[in-house]
C-alpha positions as CSV (number, residue, x, y, z in Angstrom):
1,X,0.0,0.0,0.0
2,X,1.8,3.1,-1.0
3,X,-0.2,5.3,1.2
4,X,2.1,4.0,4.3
5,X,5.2,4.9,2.5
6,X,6.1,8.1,5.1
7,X,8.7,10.0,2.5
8,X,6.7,11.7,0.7
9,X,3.9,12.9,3.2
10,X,6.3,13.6,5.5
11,X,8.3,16.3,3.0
12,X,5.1,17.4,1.9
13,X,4.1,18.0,5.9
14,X,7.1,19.9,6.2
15,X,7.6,22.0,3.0
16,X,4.1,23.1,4.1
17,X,4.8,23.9,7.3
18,X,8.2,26.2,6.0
19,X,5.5,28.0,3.9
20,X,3.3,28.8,6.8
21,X,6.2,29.3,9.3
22,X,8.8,31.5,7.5
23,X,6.2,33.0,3.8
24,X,2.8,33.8,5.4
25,X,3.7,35.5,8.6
26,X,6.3,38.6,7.0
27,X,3.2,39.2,4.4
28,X,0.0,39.1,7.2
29,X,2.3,41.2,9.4
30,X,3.4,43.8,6.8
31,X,-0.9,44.8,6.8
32,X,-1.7,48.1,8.7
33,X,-4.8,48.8,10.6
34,X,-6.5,51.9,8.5
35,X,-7.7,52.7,12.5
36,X,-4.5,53.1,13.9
37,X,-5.3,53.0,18.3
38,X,-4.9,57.1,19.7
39,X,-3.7,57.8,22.9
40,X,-6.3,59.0,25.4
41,X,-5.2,61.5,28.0
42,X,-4.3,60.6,31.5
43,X,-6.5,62.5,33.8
44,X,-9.7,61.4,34.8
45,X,-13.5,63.1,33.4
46,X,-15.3,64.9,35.8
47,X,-18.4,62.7,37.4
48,X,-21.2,64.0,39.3
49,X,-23.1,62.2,41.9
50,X,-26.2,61.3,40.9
51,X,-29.1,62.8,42.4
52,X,-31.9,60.1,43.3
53,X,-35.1,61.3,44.4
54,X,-35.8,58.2,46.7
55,X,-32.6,58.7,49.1
């Protein structure tokens, strides 16, 4: 049964992982975000207690 025979699967499992491991992750990481994160200021909004009528 030839489908036993390891040598070629096996280089075929590993060629594919070189592909996915060393090609794929330079070209989805090269993508930028159009909505690039800005950074919110540090100090804190003003809150108000509320005022509850049944207190």
């Amino acid at each position: 049964m030839p489908q036993l025979n390891p040598a070629p699967w096996f280089a075929i499992l590993v060629f594919s992982w070189l592909v996915f491991l060393v090609l794929l992750p330079p070209k989805v990481l090269a993508h930028i975000s159009p909505n690039e994160p800005t950074p919110q200021s540090t100090e804190k909004p003003q809150t108000e207690a509320w005022n509850w009528p049944w207190h």
